[in-house]
N, C-alpha and C positions, 0 to 999 in steps of 0.2 A: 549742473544740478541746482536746481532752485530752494530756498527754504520757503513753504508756504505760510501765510501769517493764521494762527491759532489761539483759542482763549486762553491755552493751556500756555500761563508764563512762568520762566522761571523764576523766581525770587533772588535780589542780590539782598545779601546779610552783612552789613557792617559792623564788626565785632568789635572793631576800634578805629582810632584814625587814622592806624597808622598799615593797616590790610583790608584785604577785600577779599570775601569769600563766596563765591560760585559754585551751586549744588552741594552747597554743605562742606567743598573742601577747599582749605585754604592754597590759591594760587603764588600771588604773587604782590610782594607787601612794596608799596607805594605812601609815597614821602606826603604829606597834608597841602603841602605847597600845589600851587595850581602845577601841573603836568602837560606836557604833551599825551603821555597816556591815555589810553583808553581801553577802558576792558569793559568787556559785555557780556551778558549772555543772552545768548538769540534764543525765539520762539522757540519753542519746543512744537514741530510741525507734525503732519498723519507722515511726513515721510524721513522725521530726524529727531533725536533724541540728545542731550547733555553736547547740544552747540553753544562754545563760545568762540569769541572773536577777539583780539589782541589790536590793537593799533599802536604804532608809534609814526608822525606823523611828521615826527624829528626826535634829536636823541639828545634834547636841553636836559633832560633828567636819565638819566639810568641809572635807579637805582633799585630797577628791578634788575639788573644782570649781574652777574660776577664775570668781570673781565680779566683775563689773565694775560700773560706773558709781554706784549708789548701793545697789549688792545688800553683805548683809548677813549675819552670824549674830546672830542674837538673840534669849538665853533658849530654844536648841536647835530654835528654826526659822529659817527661809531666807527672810529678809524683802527685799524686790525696791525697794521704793519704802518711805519711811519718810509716815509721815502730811501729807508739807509739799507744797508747789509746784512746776513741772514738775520733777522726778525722775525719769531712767533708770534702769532696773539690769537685770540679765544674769545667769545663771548656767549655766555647762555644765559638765559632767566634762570632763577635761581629758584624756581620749582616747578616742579616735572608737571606732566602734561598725562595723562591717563592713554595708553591705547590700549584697542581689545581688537578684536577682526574685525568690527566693522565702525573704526574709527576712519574716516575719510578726511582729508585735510587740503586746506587750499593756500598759498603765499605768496606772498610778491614783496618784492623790495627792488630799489635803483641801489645803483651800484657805480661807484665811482674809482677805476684806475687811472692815477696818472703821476707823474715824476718827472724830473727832469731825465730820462733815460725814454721818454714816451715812448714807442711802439717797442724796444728793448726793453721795459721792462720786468720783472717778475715777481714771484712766482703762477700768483694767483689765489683766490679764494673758495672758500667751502660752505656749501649751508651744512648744519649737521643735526642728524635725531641719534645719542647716543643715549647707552644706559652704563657708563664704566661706573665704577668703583670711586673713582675721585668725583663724581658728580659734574656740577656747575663747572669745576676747578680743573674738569680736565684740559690737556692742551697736551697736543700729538707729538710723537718726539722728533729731535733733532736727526737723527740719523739718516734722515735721506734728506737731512738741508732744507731748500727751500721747496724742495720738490714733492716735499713731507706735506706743504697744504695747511701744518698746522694739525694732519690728523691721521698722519702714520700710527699706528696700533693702538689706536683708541679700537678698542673692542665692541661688542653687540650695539651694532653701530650704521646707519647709512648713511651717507654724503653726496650733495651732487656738486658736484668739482668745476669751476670757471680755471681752465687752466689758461696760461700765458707763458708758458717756457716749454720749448719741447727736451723733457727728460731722455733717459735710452728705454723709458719703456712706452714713452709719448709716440702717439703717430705723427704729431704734429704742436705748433705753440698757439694754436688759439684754438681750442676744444672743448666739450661737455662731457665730463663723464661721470657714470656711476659709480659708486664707490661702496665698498661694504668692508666694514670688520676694521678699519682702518688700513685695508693692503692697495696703496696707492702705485703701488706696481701691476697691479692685476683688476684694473676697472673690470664690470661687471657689463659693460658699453659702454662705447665712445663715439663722439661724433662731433664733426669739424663743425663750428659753430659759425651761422652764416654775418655775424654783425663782428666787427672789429673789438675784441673785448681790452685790448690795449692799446685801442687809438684815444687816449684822452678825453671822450667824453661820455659823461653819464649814461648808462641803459638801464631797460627795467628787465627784471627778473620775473618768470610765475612758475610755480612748483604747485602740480595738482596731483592726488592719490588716492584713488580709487580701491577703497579696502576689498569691495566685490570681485572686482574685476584685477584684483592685485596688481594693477598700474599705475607706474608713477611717468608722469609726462611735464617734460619744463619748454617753456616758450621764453621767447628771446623778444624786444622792440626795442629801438629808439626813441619810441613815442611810448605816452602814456597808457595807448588804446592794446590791450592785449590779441594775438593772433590768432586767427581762428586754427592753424594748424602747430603742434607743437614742432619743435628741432628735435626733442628726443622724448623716446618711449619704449620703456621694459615694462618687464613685470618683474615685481618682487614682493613679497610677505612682510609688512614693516612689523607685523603684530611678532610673527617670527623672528625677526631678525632684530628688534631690540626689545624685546619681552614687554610686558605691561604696562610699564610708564617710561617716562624719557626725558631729556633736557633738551632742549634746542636751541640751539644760535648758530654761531656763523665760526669760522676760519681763516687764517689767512698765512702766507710766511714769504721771505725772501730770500736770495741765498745771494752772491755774487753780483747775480745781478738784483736790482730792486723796482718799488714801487709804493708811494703810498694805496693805499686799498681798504677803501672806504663805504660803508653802508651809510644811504641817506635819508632813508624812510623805512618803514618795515608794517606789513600788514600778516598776521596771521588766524585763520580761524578751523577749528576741527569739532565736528560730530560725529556723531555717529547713525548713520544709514539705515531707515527701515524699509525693505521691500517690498511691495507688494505682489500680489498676482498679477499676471495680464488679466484682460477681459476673457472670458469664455469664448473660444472664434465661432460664429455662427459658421455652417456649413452651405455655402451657396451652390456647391454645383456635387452630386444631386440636388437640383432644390426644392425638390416637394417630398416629401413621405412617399415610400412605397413605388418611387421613379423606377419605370422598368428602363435597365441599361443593357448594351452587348456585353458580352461577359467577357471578350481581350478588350476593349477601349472602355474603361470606367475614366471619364474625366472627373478630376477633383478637385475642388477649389473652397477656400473658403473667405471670410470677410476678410478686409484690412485688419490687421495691428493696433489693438487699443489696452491702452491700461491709465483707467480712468484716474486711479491711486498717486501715479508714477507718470504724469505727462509728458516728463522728458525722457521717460526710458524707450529703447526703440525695439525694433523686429530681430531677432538673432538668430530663430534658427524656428521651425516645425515639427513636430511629431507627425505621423501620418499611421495609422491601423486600420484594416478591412476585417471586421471578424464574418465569420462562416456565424449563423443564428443560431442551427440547429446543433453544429456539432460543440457550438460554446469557445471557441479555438479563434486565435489569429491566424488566418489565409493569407497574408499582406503584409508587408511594415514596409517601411521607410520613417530611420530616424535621423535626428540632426540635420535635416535636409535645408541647405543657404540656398540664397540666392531668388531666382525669379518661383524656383518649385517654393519657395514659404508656401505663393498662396496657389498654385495650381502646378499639378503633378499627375502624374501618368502610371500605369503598373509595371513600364518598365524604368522608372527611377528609384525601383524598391527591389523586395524582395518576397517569392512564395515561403512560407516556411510551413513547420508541424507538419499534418497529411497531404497541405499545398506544394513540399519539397518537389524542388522539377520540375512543376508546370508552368506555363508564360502565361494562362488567362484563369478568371473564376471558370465556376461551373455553370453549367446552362440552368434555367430555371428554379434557379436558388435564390433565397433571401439571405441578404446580409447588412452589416451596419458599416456605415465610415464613422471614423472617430479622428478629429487632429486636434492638436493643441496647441500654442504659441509658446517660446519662451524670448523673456525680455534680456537685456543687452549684459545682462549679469548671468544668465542660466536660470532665472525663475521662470517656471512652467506655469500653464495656466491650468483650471482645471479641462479636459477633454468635451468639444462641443462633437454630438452625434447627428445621424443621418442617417435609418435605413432604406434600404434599396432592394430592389429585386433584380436578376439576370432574366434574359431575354427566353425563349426557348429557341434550340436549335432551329436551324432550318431543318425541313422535312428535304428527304433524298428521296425522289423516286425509283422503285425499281425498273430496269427494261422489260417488257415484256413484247414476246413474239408469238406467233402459231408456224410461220411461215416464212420463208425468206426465197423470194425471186429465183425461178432457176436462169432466165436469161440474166441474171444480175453481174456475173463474173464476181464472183469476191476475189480479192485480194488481201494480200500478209503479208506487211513491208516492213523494212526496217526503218524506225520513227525517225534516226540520223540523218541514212541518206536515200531513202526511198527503193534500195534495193528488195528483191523479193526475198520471204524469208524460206530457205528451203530444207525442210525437214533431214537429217543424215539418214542414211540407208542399215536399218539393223535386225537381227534376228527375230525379235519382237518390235514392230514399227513401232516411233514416239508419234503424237498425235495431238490436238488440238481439237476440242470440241466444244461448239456452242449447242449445250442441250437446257431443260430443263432439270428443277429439284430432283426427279425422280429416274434422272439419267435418259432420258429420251430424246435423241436425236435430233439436232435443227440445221448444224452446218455441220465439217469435217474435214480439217485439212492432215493427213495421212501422209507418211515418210513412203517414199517408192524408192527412188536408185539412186538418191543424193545428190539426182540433176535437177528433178521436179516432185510437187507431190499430189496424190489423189486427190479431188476434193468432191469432196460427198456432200450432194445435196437434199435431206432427209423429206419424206414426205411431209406433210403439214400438220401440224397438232389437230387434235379434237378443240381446244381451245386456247388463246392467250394464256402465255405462262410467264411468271419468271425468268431471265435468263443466267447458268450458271456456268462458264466456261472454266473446262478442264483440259490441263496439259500435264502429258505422258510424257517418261522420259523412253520408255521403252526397255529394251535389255542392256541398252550403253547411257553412259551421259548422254546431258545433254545442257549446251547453252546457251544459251541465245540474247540479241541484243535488246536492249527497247525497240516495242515495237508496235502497229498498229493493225489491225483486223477492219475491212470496210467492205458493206454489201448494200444492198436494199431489200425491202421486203415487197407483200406483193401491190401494194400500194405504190409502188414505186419511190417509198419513201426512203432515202441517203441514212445511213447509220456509220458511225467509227468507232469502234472498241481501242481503249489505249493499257496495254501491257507492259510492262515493267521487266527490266534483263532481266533473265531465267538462268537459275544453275542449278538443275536435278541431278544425282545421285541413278545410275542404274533402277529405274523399279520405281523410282518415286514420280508423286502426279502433286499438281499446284490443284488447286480450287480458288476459284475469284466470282464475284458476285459482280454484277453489272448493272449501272445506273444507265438515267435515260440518253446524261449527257453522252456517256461511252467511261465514263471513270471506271476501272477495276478496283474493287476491295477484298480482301483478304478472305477467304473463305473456308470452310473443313469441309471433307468428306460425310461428316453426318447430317450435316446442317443442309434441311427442308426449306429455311425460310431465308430472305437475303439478312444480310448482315453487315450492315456501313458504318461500321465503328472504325477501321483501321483501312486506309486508304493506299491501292497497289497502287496504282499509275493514276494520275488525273492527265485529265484532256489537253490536246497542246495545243487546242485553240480552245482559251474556254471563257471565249465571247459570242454571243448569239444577238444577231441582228432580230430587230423587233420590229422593224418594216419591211415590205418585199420591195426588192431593185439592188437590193445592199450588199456589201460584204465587207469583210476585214481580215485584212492580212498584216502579218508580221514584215515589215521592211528594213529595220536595224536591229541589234539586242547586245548586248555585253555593256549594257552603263550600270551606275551606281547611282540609285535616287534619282532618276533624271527629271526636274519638277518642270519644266518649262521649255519650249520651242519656239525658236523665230525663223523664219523663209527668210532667204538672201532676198531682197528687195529686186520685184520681176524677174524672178526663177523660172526656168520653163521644167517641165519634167525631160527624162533623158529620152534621146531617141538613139534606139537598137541602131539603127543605121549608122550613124555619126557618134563612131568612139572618142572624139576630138576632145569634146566638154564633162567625158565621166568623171575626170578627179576633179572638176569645179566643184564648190561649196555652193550646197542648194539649202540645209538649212541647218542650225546651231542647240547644242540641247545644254542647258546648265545641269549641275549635278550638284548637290546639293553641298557637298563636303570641297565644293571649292576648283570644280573642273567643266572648263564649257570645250565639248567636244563640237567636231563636227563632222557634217555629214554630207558625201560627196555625190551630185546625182546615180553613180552606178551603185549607191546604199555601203560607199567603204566611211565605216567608224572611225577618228583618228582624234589626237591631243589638237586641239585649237589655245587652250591656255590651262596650263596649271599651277597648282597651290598658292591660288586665290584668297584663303585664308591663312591671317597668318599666325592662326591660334588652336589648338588641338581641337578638333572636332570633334574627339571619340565620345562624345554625351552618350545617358539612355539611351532607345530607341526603341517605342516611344518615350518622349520625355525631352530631358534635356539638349539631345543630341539630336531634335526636330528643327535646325537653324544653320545657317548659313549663307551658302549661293544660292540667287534666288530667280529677277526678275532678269529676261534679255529680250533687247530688239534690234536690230540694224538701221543703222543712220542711211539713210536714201543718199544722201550726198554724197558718198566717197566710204562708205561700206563698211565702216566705223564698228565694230558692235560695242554696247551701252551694258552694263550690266550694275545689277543690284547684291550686293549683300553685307557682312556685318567682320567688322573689324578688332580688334582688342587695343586699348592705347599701350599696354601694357604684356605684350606675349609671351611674356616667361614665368606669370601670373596667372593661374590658372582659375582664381576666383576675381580676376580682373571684371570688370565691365564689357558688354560689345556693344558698339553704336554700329548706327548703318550709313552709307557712303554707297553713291554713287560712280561708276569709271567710266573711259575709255579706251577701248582696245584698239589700237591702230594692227595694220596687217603690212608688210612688205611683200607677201607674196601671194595677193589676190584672194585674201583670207582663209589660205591657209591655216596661216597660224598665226599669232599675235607677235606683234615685236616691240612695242610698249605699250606701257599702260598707264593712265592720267585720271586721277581724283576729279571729278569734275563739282561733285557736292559732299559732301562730311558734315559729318550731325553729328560731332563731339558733343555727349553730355546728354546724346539721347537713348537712355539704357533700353537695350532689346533684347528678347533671347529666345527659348524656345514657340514656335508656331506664329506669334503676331509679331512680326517684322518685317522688313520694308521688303516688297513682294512686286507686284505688276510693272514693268515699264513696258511703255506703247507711246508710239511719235503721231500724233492729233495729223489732220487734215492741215491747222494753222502751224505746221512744223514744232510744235513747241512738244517736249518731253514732259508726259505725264507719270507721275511715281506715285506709286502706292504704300501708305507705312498705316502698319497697326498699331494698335494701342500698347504693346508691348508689356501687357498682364496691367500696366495703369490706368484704371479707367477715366482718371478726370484728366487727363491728357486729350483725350480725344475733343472735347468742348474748350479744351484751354490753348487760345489762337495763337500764344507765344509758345507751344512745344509742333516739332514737326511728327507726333505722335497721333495716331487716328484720324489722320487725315489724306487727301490726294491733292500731290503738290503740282503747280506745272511749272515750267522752268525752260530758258532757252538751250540749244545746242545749237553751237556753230563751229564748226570741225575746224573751220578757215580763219576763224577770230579766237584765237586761246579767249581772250579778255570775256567774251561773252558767254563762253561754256557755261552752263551750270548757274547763272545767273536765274535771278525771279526775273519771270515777264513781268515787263510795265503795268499790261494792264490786264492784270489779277486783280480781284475782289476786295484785297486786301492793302493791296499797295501802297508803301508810303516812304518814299525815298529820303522824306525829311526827318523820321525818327531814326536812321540808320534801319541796315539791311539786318533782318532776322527772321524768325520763324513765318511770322507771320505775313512778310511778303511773298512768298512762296503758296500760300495755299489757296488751292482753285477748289475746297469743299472740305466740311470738317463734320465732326460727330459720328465718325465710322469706328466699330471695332477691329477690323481682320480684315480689310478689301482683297482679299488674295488674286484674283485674278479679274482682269477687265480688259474692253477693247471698245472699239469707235464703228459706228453705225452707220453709213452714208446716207442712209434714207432719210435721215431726220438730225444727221450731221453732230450725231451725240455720243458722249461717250456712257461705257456701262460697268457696271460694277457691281460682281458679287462676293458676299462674306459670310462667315460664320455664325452663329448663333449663340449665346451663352450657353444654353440649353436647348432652346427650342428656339424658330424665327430665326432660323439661316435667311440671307436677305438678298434678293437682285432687283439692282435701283439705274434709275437714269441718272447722274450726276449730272446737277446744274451748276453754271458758277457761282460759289456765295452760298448755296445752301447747307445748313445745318442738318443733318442724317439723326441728331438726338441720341446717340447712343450714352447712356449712362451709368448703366452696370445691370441693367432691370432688363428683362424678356421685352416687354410692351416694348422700350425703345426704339428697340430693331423693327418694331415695324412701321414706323414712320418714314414716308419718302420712299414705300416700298415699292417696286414693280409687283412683286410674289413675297411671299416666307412659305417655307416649309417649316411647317409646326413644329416635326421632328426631325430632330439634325439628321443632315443629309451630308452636311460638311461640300458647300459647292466650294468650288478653287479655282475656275477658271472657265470664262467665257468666249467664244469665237463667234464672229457670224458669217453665213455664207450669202454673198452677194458681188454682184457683179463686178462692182468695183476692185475688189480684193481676186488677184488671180481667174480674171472672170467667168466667177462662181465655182470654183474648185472642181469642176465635172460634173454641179450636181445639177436636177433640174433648174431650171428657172422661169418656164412659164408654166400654163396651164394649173390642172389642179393637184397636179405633184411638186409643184413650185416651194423651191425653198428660200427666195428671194427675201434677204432682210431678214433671216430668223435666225433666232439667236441658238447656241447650242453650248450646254453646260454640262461641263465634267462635275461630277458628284465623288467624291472621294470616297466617303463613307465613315466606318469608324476605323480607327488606327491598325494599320498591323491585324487585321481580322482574317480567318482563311473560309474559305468556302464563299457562299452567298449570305446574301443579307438583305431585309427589306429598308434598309437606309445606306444609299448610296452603291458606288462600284457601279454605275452606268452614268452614260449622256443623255442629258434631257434635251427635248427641241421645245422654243418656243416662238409662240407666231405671236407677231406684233404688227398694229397697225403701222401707218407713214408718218405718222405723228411718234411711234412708239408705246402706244398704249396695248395691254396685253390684250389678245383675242380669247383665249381660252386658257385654258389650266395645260401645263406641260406634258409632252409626251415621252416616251420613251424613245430612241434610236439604236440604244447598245447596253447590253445590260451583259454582267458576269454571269458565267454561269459550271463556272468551275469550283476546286476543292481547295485551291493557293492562297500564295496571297495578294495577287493582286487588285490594283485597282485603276481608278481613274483620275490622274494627274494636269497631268501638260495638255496644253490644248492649243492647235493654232488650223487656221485654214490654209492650205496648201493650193499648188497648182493643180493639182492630180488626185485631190480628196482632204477629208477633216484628217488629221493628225492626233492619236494621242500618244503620253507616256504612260504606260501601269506600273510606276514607282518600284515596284518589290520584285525582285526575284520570282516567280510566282511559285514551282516546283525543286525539291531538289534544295531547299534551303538550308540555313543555319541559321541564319540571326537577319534582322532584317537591312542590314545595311550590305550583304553580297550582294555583288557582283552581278549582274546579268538579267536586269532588265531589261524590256523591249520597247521600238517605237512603233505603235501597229498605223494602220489607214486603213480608213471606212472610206468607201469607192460607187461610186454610181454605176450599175452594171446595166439594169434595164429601160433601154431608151423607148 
């Protein structure tokens, strides 16, 4: 804490020769004679009030103390105990010192034990703030000897104790402890002190107490220079625990054994603290007035930490409020929130409250306000900076509508499990299944007959397109049945699938569901004319829709958790039906994001490859804090190695510890299997990450060398600052066969310079990135690529050259510098693949002609967080055509776009032997929270040659 220099001084009044008096009240009466003394009183600053300062710079004069019992002047120190046998002695200025709550104080003095008994010793000494009865004169009693400190039941009182004897209630003989009230049997904290306080020579002392923050913190050196970390630190109430004014000095005693125990400088000063407010946080993310957002992913963020008053005070903690406009109410909070959410946070790192109880997102096409606030390192709040906002509007649901449905079509009714037919039971009143219209009219009919098979009725054809609204009978028995699906065509020959949801009717009773174009069922009534998509029966269970014709996508793995990322065993073939030999080989690897890289065997069997990767609780938000972890993989071409990226705690039983990011190596013993050690190959202690921008992309270059991707980690002058490995892409060697070279910077990086020593900045092959989440390497133009996030707007996919500066700074316009593309409106890209010959020669997809996919790039678009349904930002893969050079030919296409009611989306991306690869992160149906269990890895396939 600093004193800033102000006109506002205080005045010293010398009322005689023989005192000095400070703010009007007399301290501490001093001899005419020249002194070593010094007293002051400091500035009166905008951030402190009634500071003085004390010096004694040696102790030729004290005749400001009264010393008691065997305390001493000798040879101009302040000896407390002489070298002999039990000895007390005491020493205090001999007028109190004023405290109030926000008296703060700072001290330091050397300290001298020694005797002829050197490291034997004892007892030790005391500083002391008491308020007893005897004043100046106090001096602690004998009854615990020397172990008494000199301040056994000295009352409203605190001490911080250099002890040197280990008592029976001592942990140990060279310690720090607290002390209150005089009961030196019952420290208040203790802790083994790391410098020798009875090896014979000098040390200094410092005692700092923070009235706000009710801490008192002592530091320990041999040298004059004070430590940036203290040895010990409580908290305790001094205003409390010795009332309003107090006396201070020092302590000492000896029992049996001894020791001279000497004070040989003494410095103290104490004011009293005025705080101010932080700054008002400016609110950056909304950053415009009136920003339409998705109503689950409001990203929020606001400025840095500033409090213009109070420069030294720091960031401690955030408010966070969403209120609803119209209804005048909090929809949202999140208080006290530490750590990386201060300045960016998510809706699930809070809470809905009021009429928001129970929901996980706003409401669609609502206006509303953010409001956060800072508070500083004491608990002072700033006042509340705003930002309103508006929610998005739902997507619109189409309804199905039909006239007619094919009678050569054959429908079928499966079950959605395992494809069995579903067959209606045989009862006195048949159960039944009908796809008709509002008005009950007839389009399809599947009919209970003898509980082997059942009728299916195919109605003649409407007067016009209608609505469809399917109803099921339970007939005169139960009736139950599994999930399941309905598929026909109409007369266009156009493919339809209705998806239904297990059934358990009651004798008598009939379901009603309304149906979308995808095939979704929604909950429906008996009176209801018009559809109604408020409350969703079954959604589709494939509910991805190809956007070009030759395509499809099928589901090939499912049961992961978060699975962000996929690497191919390096020259994988796909499996041939014929030759069961290589099914259980590992064809390719998926991370997950809580610390588990599975893998996946050509015949698609899921299995452990490595787990509990992290070694620190993962359960964060979700969204929010719990968006981090295992991130980036690829496999070493040499000997099948897999590489993986994600984030560590130095500290794991800390749960507001720190994570940095660190690069591994997974070796396999049994043909990658499964991992049988694992090897740190990079670590970035010291480079804080956490949720969403953290170290993400690995991909092994054409020149073998390991490129890694790390974000900004919520700091944005990281990114442009070449000594942090934050926002930038590093390259780095790997050599399986050389431990020595692992994880090494290349030579020859842009940056490299082996003669300042090896640091951040040899490592980096391109800086001024926010988020590069995912990237990969181009053969046609021998480049790599890299796309990332957006603040707001200007999601970005760049070429990365070596040496170049991407300019990210905390500002929109940044991002778009060194761009290939930005999407204006976050799309949230996350990962790039490109399909070309080189890479599995071209994943099955064309390559010549004018369906040729040769060299273009294909981007997974996430979208907004945890969102269910559709959405027109993100949740599909973009295709992008680029020249041979790399330069863009036209604006992106579409290839795969959502088109379901869940939640998934668009993740992991890699090119395969046998087709593009993604993961859709979430669960999609069938949820609870988003981090179950049981997402899927699909492939998009070239069907039409």
């Amino acid at each position: 804490m600093t004193l800033i220099d102000s006109p506002d001084i205080i005045p010293l009044n010398l009322n005689s020769p023989g005192s000095l008096t400070l703010n009007e009240d007399p301290i501490i009466p001093v001899s005419s004679a020249s002194a070593p003394l010094n007293i002051e009183a400091l500035q009166t600053t905008a951030n402190s009030i009634n500071a003085n300062k004390i010096q004694f710079p040696n102790f030729s004069d004290i005749s400001a103390f009264k010393l008691n019992g065997s305390a001493r002047q000798i040879d101009n120190v302040l000896r407390l105990t002489n070298d002999n046998t039990n000895e007390r002695g005491t020493a205090f200025l001999t007028n109190k010192i004023d405290i109030t709550p926000n008296t703060f104080f700072e001290t330091q003095f050397q300290v001298n034990l020694y005797g002829k008994q050197k490291t034997n010793g004892a007892d030790g000494l005391t500083f002391i703030i008491q308020n007893t009865p005897s004043g100046a004169s106090a001096l602690g009693s004998a009854t615990a000897g020397g172990g008494g400190l000199a301040y056994k039941n000295l009352g409203s009182s605190i001490a911080v104790a250099f002890d040197t004897f280990k008592n029976k209630w001592d942990v140990g003989n060279n310690n720090l402890s607290l002390l209150q009230d005089g009961k030196v049997e019952k420290p208040l904290v203790t802790q083994s002190s790391p410098l020798d306080l009875n090896g014979g020579k000098p040390f200094y002392a410092w005692i700092n107490y923070d009235a706000i923050a009710n801490l008192l913190q002592v530091f320990l050196s041999e040298s004059a220079n004070k430590p940036t970390s203290p040895v010990l630190n409580y908290e305790v109430d001094l205003a409390s625990a010795v009332g309003s004014q107090a006396w201070i000095g020092f302590g000492a005693a000896t029992g049996a054994l001894y020791n001279a125990q000497e004070i040989l400088n003494w410095e103290f000063t104490s004011y009293e603290r005025i705080n101010h407010k932080p700054n008002t946080p400016a609110i950056t993310e909304p950053n415009v007035a009136g920003k339409i957002v998705i109503a689950g992913d409001v990203h929020m963020e606001t400025s840095d930490f500033v409090d213009a008053n109070d420069p030294s005070d720091t960031h401690l903690y955030t408010d966070w409020e969403i209120w609803d406009v119209a209804r005048n109410q909090v929809a949202w909070q999140a208080y006290n929130i530490r750590g990386i959410e201060k300045l960016h946070i998510h809706l699930g790192d809070g809470e809905f409250v009021n009429s928001y109880l129970g929901r996980s997102e706003l409401f669609a096409s609502t206006d509303y306000k953010l409001r956060a606030r800072h508070a500083d390192n004491y608990g002072l709040t700033s006042d509340w900076g705003e930002m309103p906002f508006k929610t998005a509007s739902a997507m619109t649901v189409f309804p199905l509508t039909l006239d007619n449905i094919e009678d050569e079509s054959k429908p079928e009714w499966r079950d959605s499990n395992n494809g069995n037919p579903i067959i209606l039971p045989n009862s006195t009143t048949q159960p039944f299944l009908s796809l008709e219209s509002p008005s009950s009219e007839t389009l399809l009919q599947f009919k209970g007959l003898d509980g082997i098979s059942n009728q299916i009725v195919n109605a003649p054809a409407l007067n016009q397109h209608k609505n469809v609204r399917l109803r099921i009978s339970a007939g005169s028995s139960s009736l139950n049945l599994p999930q399941s699906q309905v598929t026909f065509t109409d007369e266009t020959a156009k493919s339809y699938s209705i998806y239904l949801p297990a059934i358990s009717l009651a004798a008598g009773q009939q379901n009603y569901f309304w149906v979308s174009t995808n095939g979704t069922t929604y909950v429906g009534t008996n009176t209801q004319t018009r559809p109604d998509f408020s409350k969703v029966a079954q959604g589709t269970l494939n509910p991805w829709r190809v956007t070009q014709s030759g395509y499809k996508v099928e589901k090939v793995a499912t049961g992961f958790q978060l699975p962000v990322n996929i690497a191919f065993v390096p020259n994988a073939k796909p499996d041939d039906p014929q030759d069961p030999s290589d099914d259980n080989d590992p064809y390719y690897y998926v991370t997950e994001l809580y610390g588990t890289i599975k893998v996946v065997s050509k015949k698609g069997t899921v299995s452990n490859y490595a787990t509990n990767l992290l070694n620190y609780n993962v359960l964060g938000s979700f969204p929010g804090s719990g968006e981090q972890g295992l991130s980036g993989i690829t496999v070493d071409p040499q000997n099948g190695d897999v590489l993986a990226a994600l984030l560590y705690s130095p500290n794991p039983k800390n749960d507001l510890a720190p994570h940095y990011p660190k690069v591994v190596r997974l070796r396999s013993s049994d043909g990658g299997k499964t991992a049988s050690s694992q090897t740190t190959i990079l670590d970035m202690v010291g480079e804080i990450q956490g949720q969403s921008h953290f170290i993400s992309n690995l991909s092994i270059g054409p020149d073998g060398k390991l490129y890694v991707h790390m974000g900004d980690g919520f700091n944005t002058s990281t990114a442009l600052n070449l000594n942090s490995f934050r926002g930038k892409i590093l390259r780095l060697n790997i050599n399986g066969a050389d431990p020595k070279l692992d994880g090494t910077p290349s030579q020859d990086n842009p940056f490299y310079n082996k003669g300042d020593g090896i640091t951040a900045k040899d490592y980096i092959y391109a800086y001024g990135l926010r988020n590069p989440f995912g990237g990969a390497w181009r053969a046609a133009d021998n480049s790599h690529y890299s796309v990332e996030n957006g603040p707001g707007s200007n999601d970005r996919f760049a070429k990365i050259t070596p040496g170049t500066n991407y300019g990210w700074d905390g500002t929109d316009a940044s991002m778009t510098i060194n761009a290939l593309y930005n999407w204006t409106a976050t799309n949230a890209p996350v990962n790039v693949a490109f399909i070309q010959s080189e890479t599995f020669g071209g994943s099955g997809f064309p390559l010549n002609g004018p369906t040729s996919k040769e060299g273009h790039a294909f981007v997974s678009l996430s979208g907004p967080t945890y969102v269910g349904g559709r959405t027109t930002r993100g949740k599909r893969i973009d295709e992008f055509i680029l020249d041979e050079n790399g330069n863009l030919k036209s604006d992106p296409i579409s290839l795969i776009e959502y088109d379901g009611v869940g939640k998934a989306t668009v993740v992991g991306l890699a090119a395969g032997p046998d087709g593009l690869y993604f993961s859709d992160l979430y669960k999609d149906l069938d949820y609870t929270s988003p981090i179950d269990r049981g997402a899927n890895i699909w492939k998009i396939s070239y069907v039409k040659g």
